[in-house]
N, C-alpha and C positions, 0 to 999 in steps of 0.2 A: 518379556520372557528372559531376557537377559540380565536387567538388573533383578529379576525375583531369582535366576537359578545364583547369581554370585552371591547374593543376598541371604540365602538358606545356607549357601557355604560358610558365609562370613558366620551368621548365626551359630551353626554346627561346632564353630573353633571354639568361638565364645562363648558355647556352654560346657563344653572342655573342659576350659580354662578357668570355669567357677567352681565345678563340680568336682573339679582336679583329676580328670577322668586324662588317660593317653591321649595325646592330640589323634595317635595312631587312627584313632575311632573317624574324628574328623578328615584323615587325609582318605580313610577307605569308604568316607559319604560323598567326601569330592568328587573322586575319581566314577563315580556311580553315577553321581548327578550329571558332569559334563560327557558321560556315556551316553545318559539318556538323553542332555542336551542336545547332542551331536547326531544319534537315533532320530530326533523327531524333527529336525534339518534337512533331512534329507541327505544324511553320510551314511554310507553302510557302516556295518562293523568291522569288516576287512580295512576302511580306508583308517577308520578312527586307531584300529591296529597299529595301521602304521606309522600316524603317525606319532603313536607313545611311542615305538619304537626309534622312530627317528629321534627324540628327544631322550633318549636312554642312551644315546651312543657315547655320549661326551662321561657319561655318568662314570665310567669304570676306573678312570683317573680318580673321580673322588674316593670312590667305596676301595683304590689301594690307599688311599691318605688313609682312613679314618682304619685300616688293618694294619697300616704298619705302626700309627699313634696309638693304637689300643696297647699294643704291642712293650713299647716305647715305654709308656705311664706305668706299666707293671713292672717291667726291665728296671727303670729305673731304682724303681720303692725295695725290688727286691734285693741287689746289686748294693744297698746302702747309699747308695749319688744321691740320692735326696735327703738321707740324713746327716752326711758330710756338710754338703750345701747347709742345711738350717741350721747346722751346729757351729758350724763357722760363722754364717752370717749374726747368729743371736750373741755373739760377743763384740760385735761393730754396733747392727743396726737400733736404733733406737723406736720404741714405739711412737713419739710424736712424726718422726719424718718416714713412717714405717709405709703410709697410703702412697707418699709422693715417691718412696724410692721401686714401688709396685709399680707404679702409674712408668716410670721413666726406663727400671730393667724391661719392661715386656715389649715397650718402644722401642729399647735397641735392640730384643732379642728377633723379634718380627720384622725389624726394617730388612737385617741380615740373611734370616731365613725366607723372608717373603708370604709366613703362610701363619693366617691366625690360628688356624685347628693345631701345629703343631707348636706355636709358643704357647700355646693355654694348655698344652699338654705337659709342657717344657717348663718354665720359665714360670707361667700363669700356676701350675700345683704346686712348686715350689714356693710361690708366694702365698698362697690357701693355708698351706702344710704351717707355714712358718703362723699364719695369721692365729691360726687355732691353737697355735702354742701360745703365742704372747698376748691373746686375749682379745685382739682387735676383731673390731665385729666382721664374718662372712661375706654380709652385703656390700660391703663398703669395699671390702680386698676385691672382692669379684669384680664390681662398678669400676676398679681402679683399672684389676689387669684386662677387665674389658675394651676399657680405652684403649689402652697401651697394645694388645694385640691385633687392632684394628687399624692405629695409626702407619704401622708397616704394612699391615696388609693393601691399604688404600694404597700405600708411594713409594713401596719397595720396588728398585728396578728390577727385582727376582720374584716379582707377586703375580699372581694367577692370572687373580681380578684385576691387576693394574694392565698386565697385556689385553687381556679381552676387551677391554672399556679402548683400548689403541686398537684393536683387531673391529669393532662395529663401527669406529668413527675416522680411522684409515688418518691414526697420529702416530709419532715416535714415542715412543718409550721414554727415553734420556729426558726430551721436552719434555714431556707431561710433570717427572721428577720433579725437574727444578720447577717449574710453574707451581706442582702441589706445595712441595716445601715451604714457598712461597705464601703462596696463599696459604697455609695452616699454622704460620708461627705465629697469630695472636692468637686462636686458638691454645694452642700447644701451651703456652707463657700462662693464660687465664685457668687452663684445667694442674698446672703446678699450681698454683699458687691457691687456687680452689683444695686441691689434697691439703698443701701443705697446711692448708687453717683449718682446715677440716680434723688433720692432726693433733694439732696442737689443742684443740678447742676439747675433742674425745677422742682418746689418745687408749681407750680400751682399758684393761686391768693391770697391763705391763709386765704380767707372771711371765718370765724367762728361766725364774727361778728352777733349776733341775732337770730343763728339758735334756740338755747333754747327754746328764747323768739316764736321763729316762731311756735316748736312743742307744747309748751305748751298752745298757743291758742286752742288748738282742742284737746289735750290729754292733763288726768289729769296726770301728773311724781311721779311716786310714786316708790317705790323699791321693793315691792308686783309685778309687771310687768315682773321683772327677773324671778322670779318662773319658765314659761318655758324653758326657757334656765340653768336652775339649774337641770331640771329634767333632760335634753340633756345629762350633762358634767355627772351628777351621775350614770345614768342608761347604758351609755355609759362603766363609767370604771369599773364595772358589769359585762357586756359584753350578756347586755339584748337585744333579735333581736332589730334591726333598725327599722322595724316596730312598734312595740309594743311602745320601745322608741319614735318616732314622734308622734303614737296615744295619749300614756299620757300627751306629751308638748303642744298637740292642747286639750285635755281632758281640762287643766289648763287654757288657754289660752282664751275659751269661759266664764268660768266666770267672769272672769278678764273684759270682753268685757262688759258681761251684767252687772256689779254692781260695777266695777270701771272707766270706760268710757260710760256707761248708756247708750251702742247701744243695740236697741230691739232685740231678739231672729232671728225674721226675716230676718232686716240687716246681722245677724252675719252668718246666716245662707248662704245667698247671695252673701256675700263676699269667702267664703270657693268655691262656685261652680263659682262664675264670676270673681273672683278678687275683691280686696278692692280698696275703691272709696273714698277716704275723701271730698272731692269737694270744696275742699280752693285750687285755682289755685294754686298759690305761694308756698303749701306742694305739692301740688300732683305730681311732680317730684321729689320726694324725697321720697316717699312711698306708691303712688300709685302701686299695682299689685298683681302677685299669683292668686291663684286661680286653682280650675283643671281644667277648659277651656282652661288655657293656655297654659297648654300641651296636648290636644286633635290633633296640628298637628304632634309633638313632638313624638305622643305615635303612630300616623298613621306610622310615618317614621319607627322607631323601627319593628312595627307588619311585613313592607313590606320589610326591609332587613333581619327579621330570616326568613321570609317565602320563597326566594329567595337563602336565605345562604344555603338552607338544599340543595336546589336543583341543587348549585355549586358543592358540595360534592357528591351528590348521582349521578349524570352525569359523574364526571369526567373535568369537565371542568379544571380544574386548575393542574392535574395531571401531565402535560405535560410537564410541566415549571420544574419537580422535577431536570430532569438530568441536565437540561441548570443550576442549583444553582449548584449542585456540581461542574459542570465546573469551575463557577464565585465563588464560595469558595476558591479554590485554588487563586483566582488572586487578590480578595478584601479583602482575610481572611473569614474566618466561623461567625464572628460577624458582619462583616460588611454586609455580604451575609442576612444575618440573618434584618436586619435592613433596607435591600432594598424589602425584601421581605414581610416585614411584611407593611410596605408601600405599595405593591402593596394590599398585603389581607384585609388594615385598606380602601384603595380606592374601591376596590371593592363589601367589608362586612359593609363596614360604622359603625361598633363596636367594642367593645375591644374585648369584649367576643368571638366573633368569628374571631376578626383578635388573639389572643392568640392560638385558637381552630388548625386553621388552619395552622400556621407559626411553631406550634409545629411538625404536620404532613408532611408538605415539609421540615423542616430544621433539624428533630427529632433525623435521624443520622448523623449531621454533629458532634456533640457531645460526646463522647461515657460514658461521664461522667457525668450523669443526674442531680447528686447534682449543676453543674457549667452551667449546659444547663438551671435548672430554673432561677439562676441568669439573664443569658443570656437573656432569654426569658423577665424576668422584666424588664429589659434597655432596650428593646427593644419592642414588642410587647404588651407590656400595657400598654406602653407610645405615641407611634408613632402614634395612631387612634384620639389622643388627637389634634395631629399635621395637620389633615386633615381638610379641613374647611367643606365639608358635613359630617364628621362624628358624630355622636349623642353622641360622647365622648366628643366632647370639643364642641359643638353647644348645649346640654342640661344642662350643666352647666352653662355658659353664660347665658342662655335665662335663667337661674332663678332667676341670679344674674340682669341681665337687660344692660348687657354689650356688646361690638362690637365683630364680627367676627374677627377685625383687634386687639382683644386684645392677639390671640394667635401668633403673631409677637413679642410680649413682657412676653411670657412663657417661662422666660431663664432658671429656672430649667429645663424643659423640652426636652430643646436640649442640655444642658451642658451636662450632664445623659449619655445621649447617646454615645455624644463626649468623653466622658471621658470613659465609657464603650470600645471605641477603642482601648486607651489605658490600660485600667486597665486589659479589659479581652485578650486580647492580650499577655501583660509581663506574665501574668501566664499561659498562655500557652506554653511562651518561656522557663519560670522558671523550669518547669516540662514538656517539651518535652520527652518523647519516643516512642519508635517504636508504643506501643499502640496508643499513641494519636495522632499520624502523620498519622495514618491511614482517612481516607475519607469514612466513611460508606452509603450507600445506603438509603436516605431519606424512609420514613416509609410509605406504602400508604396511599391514603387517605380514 
C-alpha cells in the first residue's frame, strides 16, 4: 500500500511534466491521496489536520521570502538597476567567459546573501537579462547561475539550509563552512573550467551591438540606479535578515522609479503586484517581469507540499523503506545510500527543507559521526531537490530568473558535488576506519 500510493504520486508528477500541464494538479492529487492514505490507517481526519498544520508553521518565513523577492525583481526592472548593471557590464564582459563569469557572480552574490531564491532574483536575472542581449543560449545561463546560486546557498554562514542541516545534526555552523569549502573546491575548479570551454567552444551570437542604445530609449542610465544593489551587497555583509535587506533595496528602488525614470506612484505600484511592463516590444524580452503575481502558483505548490509533508511523517509512510537503506548501505556505501534516498524524499517532498528534514531521519545512523554526517548531508540533501524538475528548489529559482526547466541539465556544480562527494567522503572513511565506524547503526525514527 505504501509503495502503490508514492507510486501514483510519482506517476501523477510525471505526467505533468510530459504533458506540461501545472505541477499544481499533481501537488493537489498528492495531498488527496496521502489523505486517503492516512483515512484508511486508521487517522482521523482531525489528527491528519494536524498534522499539515503542524508542518505549515515553519512555512510563513518562506511565502515572506518569495513576497518580498517578487517584489524586488519588479523594483529592480522598473527603477532602471537592471538596465544600468547590463549596460555596463556589456562594455567589459565578453561573450566567451560570459557562462564562467555567471557561474562565479551568483557564487559570490549567494555566499553573501545566504539565500538562493534571492540571488536568482538578484544577481541570477541580471545575468538572464544580459544573456538574452548578447545571444548566449537561456539554458546554458540558467544551468550556470543555477550552480552558482546554490553553492552559497549549501555554505554560506548566513544560509537557511546551511543552519537547519546544523539545527537536525546538533553541528556548528563556522565548522560546517570550512569543512564544506573544503570539501567543494574541486568541485568549484571542475565546474569553471567546464563553463569556461563551454564558452569558448559556443560562445552564442555575440550581438551587444545597440543594447545601450536600446535601454536607454525608455530608461534614464544614471549611477544613482545602483543604490539598490549597493544596499543588497552592504546589508548583506552585516549579516542583516534577508528580509529587511530586500525591503530596504525595493525602499530605494521606488524613488529611483518616481523622480529618476518619472513613472507615476501608481505604475510603480502596479508593477510590484503584476510585474513590470515597459511596453517597447523590442525591451520587453529583456526586462519585462517580477512581480508577486508571479509567484502566486509558485507559493500554491509550496503551501500544498508542507501540508502533505507533515502527513508523510505523521502516518509513517516512509518508515518502511528504513531497513531496506541499511541493507543498500552496505552495497552502495552510506553516501551513496544517502544520495539515492534523498532523491526519493526531494521527489516526494518537492523541497529542500524537507527533503534535508527527512533524509536526516532515515539515513541519521548510517553515520555515527555527526560532525562528517552534516557534511554528508550538504552533498547531498540540499543539493539533490535542486535536481528534480517539480521541485520548488530548482523550479523557483528559474522562474524568477525567466529561465528553462532544461537549464538544470547544465547545473554541473551541482552534480560534480555529489560525484565527488563519492569520492571524497568515501577515502575518509577508508582513512579512519575502525570497529566504531564499521558499525551500521539503526536509522532514527521518523
Amino acid at each position: 500500500m505504501r509503495l502503490l500510493t508514492i507510486g501514483l504520486f510519482c506517476a501523477s508528477l510525471l505526467t505533468c511534466i510530459l504533458c506540461k500541464f501545472s505541477t499544481l494538479y499533481a501537488m493537489l492529487f498528492g495531498l488527496v491521496l496521502f489523505v486517503a492514505y492516512g483515512l484508511r490507517n486508521g487517522f482521523s481526519a482531525r489528527e491528519l489536520l494536524a498534522m499539515s498544520r503542524k508542518s505549515l508553521k515553519p512555512l510563513f518565513g518562506v511565502l515572506r521570502v518569495f513576497f518580498f523577492v517578487s517584489m524586488l525583481t519588479a523594483a529592480w526592472r522598473a527603477s532602471g538597476t537592471i538596465a544600468v548593471i547590463i549596460c555596463y557590464a556589456v562594455r567589459l564582459i565578453r561573450p566567451q567567459v560570459f557562462l564562467l563569469l555567471t557561474f562565479l557572480l551568483n557564487c559570490a552574490v549567494s555566499f553573501l546573501t545566504g539565500t538562493s531564491f534571492g540571488t536568482a532574483a538578484t544577481m541570477g536575472v541580471i545575468c538572464m537579462t544580459m544573456a538574452n542581449s548578447m545571444g548566449v543560449s537561456p539554458a546554458l545561463t540558467g544551468g550556470a547561475a543555477l550552480s552558482g546560486v546554490f553553492f552559497g546557498d549549501r555554505c554560506s554562514p548566513v544560509s537557511s539550509s546551511a543552519h537547519l542541516v546544523c539545527s537536525v545534526t546538533g553541528t556548528d555552523i563556522y565548522i560546517n563552512v570550512v569543512k564544506m569549502l573544503r570539501s567543494c573546491l574541486v568541485p568549484l575548479l571542475l565546474s569553471c573550467a567546464v563553463y569556461l570551454a563551454i564558452g569558448f567552444v559556443w560562445s552564442g551570437e555575440g550581438g551587444v551591438t545597440g543594447v545601450e542604445s536600446l535601454f536607454a530609449s525608455h530608461f534614464r542610465l544614471h549611477p544613482l540606479a545602483l543604490l539598490p544593489v549597493a544596499a543588497i551587497l552592504v546589508l548583506s555583509v552585516f549579516r542583516v535578515r534577508v528580509e529587511i535587506t530586500m525591503l530596504v533595496s525595493v525602499g530605494l528602488a521606488i524613488p529611483l522609479c518616481l523622480f529618476l525614470q518619472h513613472i507615476d506612484l501608481w505604475t510603480v505600484l502596479q508593477a510590484l503586484l503584476l510585474g513590470y511592463r515597459c511596453g517597447d516590444p523590442a525591451l520587453a524580452p529583456l526586462i519585462d517581469g517580477g512581480g508577486v503575481i508571479s509567484m502566486a502558483t509558485m507559493a500554491c505548490v509550496v503551501i500544498l507540499s508542507s501540508a502533505y509533508a507533515g502527513i508523510l511523517s505523521g502516518t509513517g509512510l516512509l518508515s518502511g523503506i528504513q531497513d531496506g537503506l541499511v541493507r543498500l548501505s552496505r552495497r552502495v556505501t552510506p553516501f551513496g545510500c544517502m544520495l539515492l534516498t534523498a532523491l526519493l524524499t526531494a521527489a516526494v517532498t518537492c523541497n529542500q527543507t524537507l527533503c534535508i528534514t527527512m533524509t536526516d531521519q532515515l539515513c541519521g545512523g548510517m553515520q555515527p559521526d555527526r560532525q562528517e554526517f552534516a557534511i554528508e548531508l550538504e552533498d547531498s540533501a540540499a543539493l539533490i531537490p535542486v535536481l528534480v524538475p517539480w521541485s520548488i528548489a530548482g523550479t523557483v529559482p528559474l522562474s524568477y530568473m525567466g529561465a528553462p526547466k532544461t537549464s538544470i541539465l547544465f547545473a554541473c556544480f551541482l552534480y560534480l558535488l555529489p560525484l565527488w562527494g563519492m569520492v571524497y567522503h568515501n577515502k575518509r572513511r577508508c582513512g579512519g576506519r575502525n570497529d566504531h565506524e564499521n558499525r551500521i547503526y539503526p536509522a532514527r525514527g521518523m
